[in-house]
C-alpha positions in Angstrom: -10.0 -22.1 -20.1 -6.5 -20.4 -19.6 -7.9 -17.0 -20.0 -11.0 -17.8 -17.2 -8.3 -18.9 -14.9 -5.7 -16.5 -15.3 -7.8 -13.0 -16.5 -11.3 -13.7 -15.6 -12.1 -15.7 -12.3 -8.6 -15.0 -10.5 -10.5 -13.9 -7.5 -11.7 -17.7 -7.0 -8.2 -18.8 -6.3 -6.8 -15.3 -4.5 -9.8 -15.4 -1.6 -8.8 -18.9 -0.4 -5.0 -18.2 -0.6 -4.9 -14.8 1.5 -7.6 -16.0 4.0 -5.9 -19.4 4.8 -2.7 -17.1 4.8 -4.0 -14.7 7.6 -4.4 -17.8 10.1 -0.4 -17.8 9.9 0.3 -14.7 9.3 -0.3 -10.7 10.2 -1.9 -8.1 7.7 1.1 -6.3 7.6 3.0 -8.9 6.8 0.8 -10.5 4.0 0.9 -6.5 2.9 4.4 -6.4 2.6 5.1 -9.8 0.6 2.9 -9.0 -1.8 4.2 -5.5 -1.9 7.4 -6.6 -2.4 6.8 -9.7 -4.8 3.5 -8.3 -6.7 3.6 -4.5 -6.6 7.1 -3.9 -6.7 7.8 -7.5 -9.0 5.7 -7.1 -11.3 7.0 -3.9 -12.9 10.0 -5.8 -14.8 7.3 -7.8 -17.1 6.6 -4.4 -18.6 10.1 -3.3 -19.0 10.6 -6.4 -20.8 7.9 -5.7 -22.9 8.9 -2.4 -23.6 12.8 -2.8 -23.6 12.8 -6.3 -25.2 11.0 -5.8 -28.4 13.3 -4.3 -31.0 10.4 -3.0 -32.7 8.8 -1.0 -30.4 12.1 0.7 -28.9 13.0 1.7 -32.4 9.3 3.5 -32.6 9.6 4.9 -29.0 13.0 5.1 -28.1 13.1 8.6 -27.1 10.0 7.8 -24.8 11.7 4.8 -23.5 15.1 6.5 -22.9 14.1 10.1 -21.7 10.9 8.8 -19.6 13.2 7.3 -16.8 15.4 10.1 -16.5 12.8 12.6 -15.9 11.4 10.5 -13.6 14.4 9.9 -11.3 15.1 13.3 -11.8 12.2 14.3 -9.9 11.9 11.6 -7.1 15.3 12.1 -6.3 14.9 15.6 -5.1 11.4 14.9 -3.8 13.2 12.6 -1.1 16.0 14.0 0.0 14.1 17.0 0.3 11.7 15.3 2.9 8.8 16.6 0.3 7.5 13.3 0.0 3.7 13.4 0.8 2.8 14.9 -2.6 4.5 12.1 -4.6 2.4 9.4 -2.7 -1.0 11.3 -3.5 0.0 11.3 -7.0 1.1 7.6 -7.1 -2.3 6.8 -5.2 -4.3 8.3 -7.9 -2.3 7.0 -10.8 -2.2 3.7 -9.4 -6.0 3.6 -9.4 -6.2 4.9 -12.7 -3.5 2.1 -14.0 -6.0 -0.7 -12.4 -9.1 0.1 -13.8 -7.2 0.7 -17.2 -6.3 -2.5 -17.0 -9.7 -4.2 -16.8 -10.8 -1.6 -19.4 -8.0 -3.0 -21.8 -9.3 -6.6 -21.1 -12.3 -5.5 -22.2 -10.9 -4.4 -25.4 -9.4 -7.5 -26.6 -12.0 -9.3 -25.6 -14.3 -6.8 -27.7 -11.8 -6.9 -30.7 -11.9 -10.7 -30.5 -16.0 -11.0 -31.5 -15.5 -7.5 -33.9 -17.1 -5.4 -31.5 -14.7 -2.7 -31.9 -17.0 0.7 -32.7 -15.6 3.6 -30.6 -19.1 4.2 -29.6 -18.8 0.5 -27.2 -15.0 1.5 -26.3 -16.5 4.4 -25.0 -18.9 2.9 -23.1 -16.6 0.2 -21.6 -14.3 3.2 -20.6 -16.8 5.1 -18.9 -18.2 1.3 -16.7 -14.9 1.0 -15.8 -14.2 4.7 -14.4 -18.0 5.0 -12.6 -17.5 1.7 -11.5 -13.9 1.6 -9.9 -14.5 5.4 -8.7 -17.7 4.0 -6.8 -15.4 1.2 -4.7 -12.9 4.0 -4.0 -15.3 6.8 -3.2 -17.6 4.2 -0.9 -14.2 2.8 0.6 -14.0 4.9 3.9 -10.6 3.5 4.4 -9.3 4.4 0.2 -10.9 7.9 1.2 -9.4 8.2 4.8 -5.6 7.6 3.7 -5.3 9.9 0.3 -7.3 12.8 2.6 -4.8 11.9 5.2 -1.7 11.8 2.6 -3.3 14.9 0.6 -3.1 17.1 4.0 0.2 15.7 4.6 1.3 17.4 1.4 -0.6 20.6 2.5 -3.6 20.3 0.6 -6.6 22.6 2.1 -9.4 20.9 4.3 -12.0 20.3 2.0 -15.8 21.3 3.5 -17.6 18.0 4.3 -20.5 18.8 2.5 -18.4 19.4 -0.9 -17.1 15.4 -0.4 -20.2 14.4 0.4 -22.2 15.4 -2.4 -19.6 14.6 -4.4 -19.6 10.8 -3.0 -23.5 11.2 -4.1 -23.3 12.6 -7.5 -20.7 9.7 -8.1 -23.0 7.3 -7.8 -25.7 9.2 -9.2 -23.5 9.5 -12.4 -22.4 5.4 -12.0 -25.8 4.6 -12.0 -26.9 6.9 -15.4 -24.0 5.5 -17.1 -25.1 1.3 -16.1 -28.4 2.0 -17.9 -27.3 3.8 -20.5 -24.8 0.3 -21.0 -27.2 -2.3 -20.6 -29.6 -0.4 -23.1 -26.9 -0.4 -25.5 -25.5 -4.0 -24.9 -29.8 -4.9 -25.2 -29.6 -3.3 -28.5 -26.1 -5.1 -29.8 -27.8 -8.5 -28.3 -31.2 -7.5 -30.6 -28.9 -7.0 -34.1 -27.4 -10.5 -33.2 -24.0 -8.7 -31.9 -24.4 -10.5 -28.3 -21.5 -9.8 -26.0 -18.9 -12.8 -25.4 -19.7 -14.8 -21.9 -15.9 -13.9 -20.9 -16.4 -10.4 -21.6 -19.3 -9.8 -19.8 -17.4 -12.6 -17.0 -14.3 -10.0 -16.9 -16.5 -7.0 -16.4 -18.4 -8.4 -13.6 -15.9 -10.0 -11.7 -13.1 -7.0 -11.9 -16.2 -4.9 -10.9 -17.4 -7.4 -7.7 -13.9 -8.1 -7.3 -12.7 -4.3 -6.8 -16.0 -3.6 -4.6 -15.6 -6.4 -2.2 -11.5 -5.7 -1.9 -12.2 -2.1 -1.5 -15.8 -1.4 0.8 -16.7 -5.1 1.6 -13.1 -6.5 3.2 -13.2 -4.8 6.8 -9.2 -4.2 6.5 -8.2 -1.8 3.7 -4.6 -3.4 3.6 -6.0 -6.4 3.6 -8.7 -5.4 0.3 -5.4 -3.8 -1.5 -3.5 -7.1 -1.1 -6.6 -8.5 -3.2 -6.8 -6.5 -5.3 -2.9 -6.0 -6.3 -2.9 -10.1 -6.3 -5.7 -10.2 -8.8 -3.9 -7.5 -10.9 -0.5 -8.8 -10.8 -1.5 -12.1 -11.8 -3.2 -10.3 -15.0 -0.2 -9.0 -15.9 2.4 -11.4 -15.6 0.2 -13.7 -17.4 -0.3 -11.3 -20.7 3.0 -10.5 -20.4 4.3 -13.6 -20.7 1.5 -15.5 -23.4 2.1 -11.8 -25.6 5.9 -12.7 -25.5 5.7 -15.9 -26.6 3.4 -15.5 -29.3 5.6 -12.8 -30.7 8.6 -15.2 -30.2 6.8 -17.4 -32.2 6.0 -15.3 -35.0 9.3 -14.6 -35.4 8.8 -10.9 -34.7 12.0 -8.6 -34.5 12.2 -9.1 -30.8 15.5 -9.1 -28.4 17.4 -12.3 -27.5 16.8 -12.3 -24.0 12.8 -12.0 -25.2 13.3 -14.5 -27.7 15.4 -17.2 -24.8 12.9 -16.1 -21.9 9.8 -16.2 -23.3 10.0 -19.7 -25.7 7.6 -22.7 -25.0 9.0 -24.0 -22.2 8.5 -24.7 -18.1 12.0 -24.1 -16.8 11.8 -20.5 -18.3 8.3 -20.2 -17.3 9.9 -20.7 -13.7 12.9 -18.4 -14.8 10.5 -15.9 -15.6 8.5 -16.0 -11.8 11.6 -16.1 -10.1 12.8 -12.9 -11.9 9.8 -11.2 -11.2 10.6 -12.2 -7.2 13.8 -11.1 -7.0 13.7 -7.7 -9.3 10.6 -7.6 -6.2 12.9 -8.5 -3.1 15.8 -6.0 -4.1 13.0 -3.6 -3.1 13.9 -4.8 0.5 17.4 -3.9 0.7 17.4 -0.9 2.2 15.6 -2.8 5.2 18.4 -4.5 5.9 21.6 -2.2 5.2 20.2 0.8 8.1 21.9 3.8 5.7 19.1 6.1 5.3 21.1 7.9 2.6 20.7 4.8 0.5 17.1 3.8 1.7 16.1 6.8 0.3 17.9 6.5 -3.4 16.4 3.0 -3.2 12.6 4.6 -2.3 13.3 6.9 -5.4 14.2 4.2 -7.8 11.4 2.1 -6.4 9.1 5.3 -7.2 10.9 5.6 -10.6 10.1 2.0 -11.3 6.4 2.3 -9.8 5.9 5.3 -12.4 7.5 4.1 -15.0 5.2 0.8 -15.2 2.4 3.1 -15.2 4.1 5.5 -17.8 5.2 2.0 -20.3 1.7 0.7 -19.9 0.5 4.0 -20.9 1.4 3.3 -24.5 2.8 -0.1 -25.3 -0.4 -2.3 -25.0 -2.6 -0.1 -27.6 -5.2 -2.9 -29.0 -5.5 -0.4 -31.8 -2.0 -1.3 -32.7 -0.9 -4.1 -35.2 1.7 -5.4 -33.9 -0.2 -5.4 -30.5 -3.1 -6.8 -32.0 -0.9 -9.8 -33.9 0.5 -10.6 -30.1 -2.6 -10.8 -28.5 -4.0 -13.2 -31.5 -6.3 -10.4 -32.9 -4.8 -9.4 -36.3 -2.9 -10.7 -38.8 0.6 -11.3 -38.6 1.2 -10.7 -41.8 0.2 -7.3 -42.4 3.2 -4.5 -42.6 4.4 -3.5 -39.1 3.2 -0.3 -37.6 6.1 2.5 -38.1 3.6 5.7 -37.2 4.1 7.2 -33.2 1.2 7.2 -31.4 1.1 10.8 -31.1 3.7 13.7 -32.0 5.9 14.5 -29.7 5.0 18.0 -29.3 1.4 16.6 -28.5 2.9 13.4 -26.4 5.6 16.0 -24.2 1.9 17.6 -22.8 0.7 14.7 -21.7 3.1 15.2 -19.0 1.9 18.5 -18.2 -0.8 17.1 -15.5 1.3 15.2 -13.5 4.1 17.8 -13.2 1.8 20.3 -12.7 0.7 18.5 -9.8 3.9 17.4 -7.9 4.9 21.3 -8.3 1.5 22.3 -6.7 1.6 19.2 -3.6 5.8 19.9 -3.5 5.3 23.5 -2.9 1.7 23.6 -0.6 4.0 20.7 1.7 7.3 23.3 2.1 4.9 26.4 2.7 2.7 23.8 5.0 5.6 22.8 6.8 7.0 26.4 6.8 4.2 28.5 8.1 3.9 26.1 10.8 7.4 25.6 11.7 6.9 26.2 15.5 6.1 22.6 17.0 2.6 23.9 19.3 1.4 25.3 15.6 2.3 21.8 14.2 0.7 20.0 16.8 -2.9 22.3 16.4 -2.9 22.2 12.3 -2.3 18.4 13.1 -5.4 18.0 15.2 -7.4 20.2 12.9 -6.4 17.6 10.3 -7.9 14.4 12.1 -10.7 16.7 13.6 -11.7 17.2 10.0 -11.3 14.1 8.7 -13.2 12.2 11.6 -15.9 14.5 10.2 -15.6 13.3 6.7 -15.5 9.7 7.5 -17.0 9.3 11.0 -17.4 5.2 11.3 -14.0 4.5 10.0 -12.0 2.9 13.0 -9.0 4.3 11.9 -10.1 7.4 12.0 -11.0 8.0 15.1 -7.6 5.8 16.4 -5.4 9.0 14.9 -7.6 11.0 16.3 -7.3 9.3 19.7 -3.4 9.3 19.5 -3.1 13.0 18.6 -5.9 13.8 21.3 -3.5 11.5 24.0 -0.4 12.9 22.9 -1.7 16.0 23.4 -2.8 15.8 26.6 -6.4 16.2 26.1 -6.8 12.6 27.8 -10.7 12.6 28.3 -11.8 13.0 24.4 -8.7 10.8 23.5 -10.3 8.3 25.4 -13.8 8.3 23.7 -12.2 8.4 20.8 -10.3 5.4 21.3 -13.0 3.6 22.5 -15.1 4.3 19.6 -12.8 3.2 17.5 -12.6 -0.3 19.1 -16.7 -0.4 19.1 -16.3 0.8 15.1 -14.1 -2.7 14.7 -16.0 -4.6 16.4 -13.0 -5.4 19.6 -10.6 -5.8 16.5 -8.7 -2.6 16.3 -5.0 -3.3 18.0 -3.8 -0.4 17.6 -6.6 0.8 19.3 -6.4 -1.4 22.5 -2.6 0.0 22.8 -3.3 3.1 23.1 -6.5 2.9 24.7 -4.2 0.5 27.5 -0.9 3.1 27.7 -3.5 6.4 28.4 -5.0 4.0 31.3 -1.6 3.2 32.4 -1.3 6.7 32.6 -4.1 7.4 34.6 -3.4 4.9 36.9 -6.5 3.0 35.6 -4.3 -0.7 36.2 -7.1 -3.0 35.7 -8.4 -1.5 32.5 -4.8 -0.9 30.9 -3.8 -4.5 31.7 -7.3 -5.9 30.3 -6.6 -4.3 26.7 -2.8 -5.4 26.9 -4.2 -8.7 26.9 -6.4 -7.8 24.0 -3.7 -6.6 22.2 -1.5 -9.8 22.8 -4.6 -12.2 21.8 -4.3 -10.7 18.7 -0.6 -9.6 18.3 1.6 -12.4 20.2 4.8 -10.5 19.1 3.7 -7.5 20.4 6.7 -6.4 22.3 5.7 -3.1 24.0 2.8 -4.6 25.3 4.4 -7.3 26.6 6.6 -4.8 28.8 3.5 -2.7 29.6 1.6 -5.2 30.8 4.6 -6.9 32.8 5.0 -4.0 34.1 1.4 -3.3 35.4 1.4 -6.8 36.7 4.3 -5.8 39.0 2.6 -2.8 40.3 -0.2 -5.0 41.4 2.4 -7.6 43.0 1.9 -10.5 39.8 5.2 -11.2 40.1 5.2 -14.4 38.3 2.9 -13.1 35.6 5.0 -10.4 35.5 8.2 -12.6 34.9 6.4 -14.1 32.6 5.9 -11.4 30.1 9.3 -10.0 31.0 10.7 -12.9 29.3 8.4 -12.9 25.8 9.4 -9.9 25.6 12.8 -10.8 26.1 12.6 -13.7 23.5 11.9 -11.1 20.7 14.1 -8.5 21.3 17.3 -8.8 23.6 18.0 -5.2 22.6 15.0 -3.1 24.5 16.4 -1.9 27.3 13.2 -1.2 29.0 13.4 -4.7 29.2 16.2 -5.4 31.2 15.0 -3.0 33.7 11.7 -4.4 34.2 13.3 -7.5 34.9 16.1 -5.6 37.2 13.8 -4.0 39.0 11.4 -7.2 39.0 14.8 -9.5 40.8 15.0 -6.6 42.8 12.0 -6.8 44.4 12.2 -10.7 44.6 15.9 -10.9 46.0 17.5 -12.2 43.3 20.2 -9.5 43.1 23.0 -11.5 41.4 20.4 -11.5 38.1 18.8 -8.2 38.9 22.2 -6.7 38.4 23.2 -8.6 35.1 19.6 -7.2 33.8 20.4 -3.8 34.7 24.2 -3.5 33.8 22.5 -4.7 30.2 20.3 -2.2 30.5 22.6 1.0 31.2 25.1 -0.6 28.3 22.4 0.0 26.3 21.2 2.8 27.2 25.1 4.8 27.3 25.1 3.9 23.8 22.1 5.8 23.0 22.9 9.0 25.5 21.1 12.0 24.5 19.5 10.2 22.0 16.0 11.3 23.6 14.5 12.3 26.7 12.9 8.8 27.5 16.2 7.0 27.2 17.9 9.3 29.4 15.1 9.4 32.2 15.4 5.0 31.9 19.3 5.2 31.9 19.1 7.4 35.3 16.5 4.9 36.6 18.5 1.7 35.6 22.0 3.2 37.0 19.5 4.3 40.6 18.4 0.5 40.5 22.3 -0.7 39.8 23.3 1.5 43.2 20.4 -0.5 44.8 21.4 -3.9 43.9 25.0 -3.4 44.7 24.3 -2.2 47.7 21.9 -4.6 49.1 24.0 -7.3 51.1 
């Protein structure tokens, strides 16, 4: 029963939790909690697996100690060099990779449980798993959209349409071959009276239905990772800890804080979430400390961390293994510890080759990238080439047209920024924001009041907080003599950020215009104070400084 609640039919308790959870709060912010608390968290587990078992060090301590170096040592420069965008494809791909490898190690021990251990049925396992995740991240428009989007970033060539196309279709081609060729073979073990446990065949179909419907099914892809990373997370704190324990109680040659943290008992099972939080939440830091110098050493040890877990889990769960296989309660705990590496070190060291062979390749294509088209108009064209293309590739993604519409506006090509804009709110069915925004601030700018201020009010249905368009739409208001409406909004706006100057001279210019001059000119004088602070910060806050000091003159000299 544990393992169907905790491996198997997790979904049936993640769906409820996140959709009851959006009523209160935003994607973003269910995103970033779990994020913080399941992506980020749930990397210690592994290190205590890995650094807590005296064992396993003593077999791998040169993997264990030279790993994280290497690993810092390369995001470190990666950041501070702004060469960033190469890294994230890399940790995209290997993240995806980690998932499914996951499953397919579930699948294993559930395998090894019944004796159905032949490499011929690992192999098959392996190759379900890879058809079947590739199929929910190749059909995911949204998966597709943002490692294109990142892979450009990095400098990576525009890849003809038809070439992703037909490979999308030879994917599923392939996925399909490789199901028949699984089901014949699982007929045949059922026929020699091998059947296939229930909970095997329940993990496989679950992770698979689970990863689809986070992936192509869920209409919001932050919303489908969240899922997803829930459903994973859980996994592995839970074989984390029930592998600890069991080796704590076997009296295997582990570490004392393994050996205090991981014995039958409640508190520590709390001790051990809470750890897993807060190792999450020190993710956060930077947030809150505004030095950039130290959010980015805190993004490189985040990345070290991220990579690392993937690294650890790379080697240190082997089902092959007898020490693994005596944690997971598959061998016999009796038989002579395992002292052989995994590989040679010679063989293991080019195992790295891949993956530094491919942050070299994105590192370099993103500083040639960014230096052949070093003048901002060349920037501005590659960058509209980019979302051109990519519109192409994935033409009913909402999202996709939306950056295509915000480059198109912000390059003044207003009338194809507009269509594109409005198909992406017809592609979401009215439920793009992001869209609406913009869709409202290019009407604004075409002096289109009725139409900016209805998608304003589209935006706030959906997005209370939405400061901006709480201005904007103040502001159009007043142009249409709404003064109270206008006040109105002035004041939500007010409520969530005291520090927006544009703010303070909406409502200056508001009390202006309603002789109230005593609060017009405490609005403004707040508004030029914060605006000296920021002098020459940027164009726009020099142009609203000159306009709230014009507005100041006004207000003083009005009797």
């Amino acid at each position: 029963m544990a393992d169907l609640v905790l491996f198997v039919a997790t979904p049936l308790l993640i769906l409820p939790l996140v959709f009851l959870s959006r009523q209160q709060f935003s994607d973003q912010t269910i995103y970033a909690i779990v994020g913080t608390l399941g992506a980020n968290g749930h990397h210690l587990p592994g290190m205590l697996r890995a650094y807590g078992d005296r064992a396993l060090f003593r077999r791998f301590r040169i993997r264990l100690t030279v790993g994280p170096i290497v690993l810092l040592g390369i995001s470190v420069p990666l950041l501070f060099t702004d060469l960033r965008d190469g890294m994230e494809v890399v940790l995209a791909l290997w993240g995806f990779w980690h998932g499914l490898m996951q499953v397919y190690g579930f699948l294993r021990i559930y395998a090894a449980k019944t004796g159905q251990s032949s490499p011929h049925a690992a192999r098959l396992d392996w190759l379900m798993c890879v058809a079947w995740f590739g199929a929910g991240m190749i059909c995911s428009d949204g998966r597709v959209f943002r490692l294109l989007e990142t892979f450009h970033r990095a400098g990576g060539p525009l890849i003809p349409v038809e070439g992703i196309n037909g490979f999308r279709t030879a994917w599923l081609i392939g996925t399909a071959v490789i199901t028949v060729v699984f089901l014949v073979h699982e007929f045949q073990q059922r026929s020699r009276f091998q059947p296939a446990t229930a909970i095997r065949w329940l993990t496989m179909v679950i992770s698979f239905a689970f990863w689809w419907f986070a992936m192509v099914m869920v209409d919001n892809i932050i919303v489908g990772i969240a899922l997803f990373e829930i459903f994973h997370d859980v996994q592995y704190l839970a074989i984390v800890w029930v592998f600890n324990r069991k080796r704590v109680e076997q009296s295997a040659p582990v570490g004392d804080l393994t050996r205090q943290l991981f014995r039958r008992s409640r508190l520590m099972l709390v001790v051990y979430i809470a750890l897993v939080a807060a190792y999450g939440v020190c993710s956060r830091l930077p947030q809150y400390l505004g030095v950039d110098s130290f959010e980015k050493m805190m993004i490189s040890l985040i990345w070290t961390s991220t990579l690392l877990h993937f690294y650890l889990d790379g080697f240190i769960w082997k089902v092959r293994e007898q020490e693994t296989r005596a944690g997971l309660g598959i061998g016999d705990v009796s038989q002579a510890p395992e002292t052989r590496p995994l590989t040679e070190g010679s063989v293991h060291a080019l195992k790295w080759t891949p993956f530094l062979l491919a942050i070299i390749a994105l590192a370099t294509s993103q500083w040639w990238n960014d230096y052949v088209f070093s003048d901002q108009v060349a920037q501005d064209a590659q960058v509209l080439r980019r979302y051109r293309h990519l519109v192409k590739v994935v033409p009913d993604h909402d999202h996709a047209q939306l950056m295509l519409g915000i480059q198109l506006k912000q390059q003044g090509q207003t009338k194809p920024a507009r269509q594109s804009l409005e198909k992406a709110i017809l592609l979401s069915d009215e439920k793009n924001t992001e869209a609406h925004f913009h869709l409202a601030m290019l009407l604004s700018a075409t002096k289109e009041i009725d139409g900016s201020i209805r998608h304003h009010r589209i935006v706030l249905s959906q997005d209370p907080e939405r400061t901006e368009s709480h201005v904007q739409l103040a502001l159009a208001l007043q142009s249409r003599g709404e003064h109270e409406q206008s006040e109105h909004h002035l004041q939500q706006a007010l409520k969530l950020d005291d520090d927006l100057p544009a703010i303070h001279v909406g409502l200056g210019r508001l009390y202006l215009e309603t002789h109230r001059h005593a609060e017009a000119q405490s609005h403004l004088q707040r508004a030029v104070s914060l605006l000296e602070a920021r002098k020459g910060a940027d164009p726009e806050s020099d142009k609203l400084l000159e306009l709230a000091r014009g507005l100041l003159e006004t207000s003083s000299a009005t009797p």
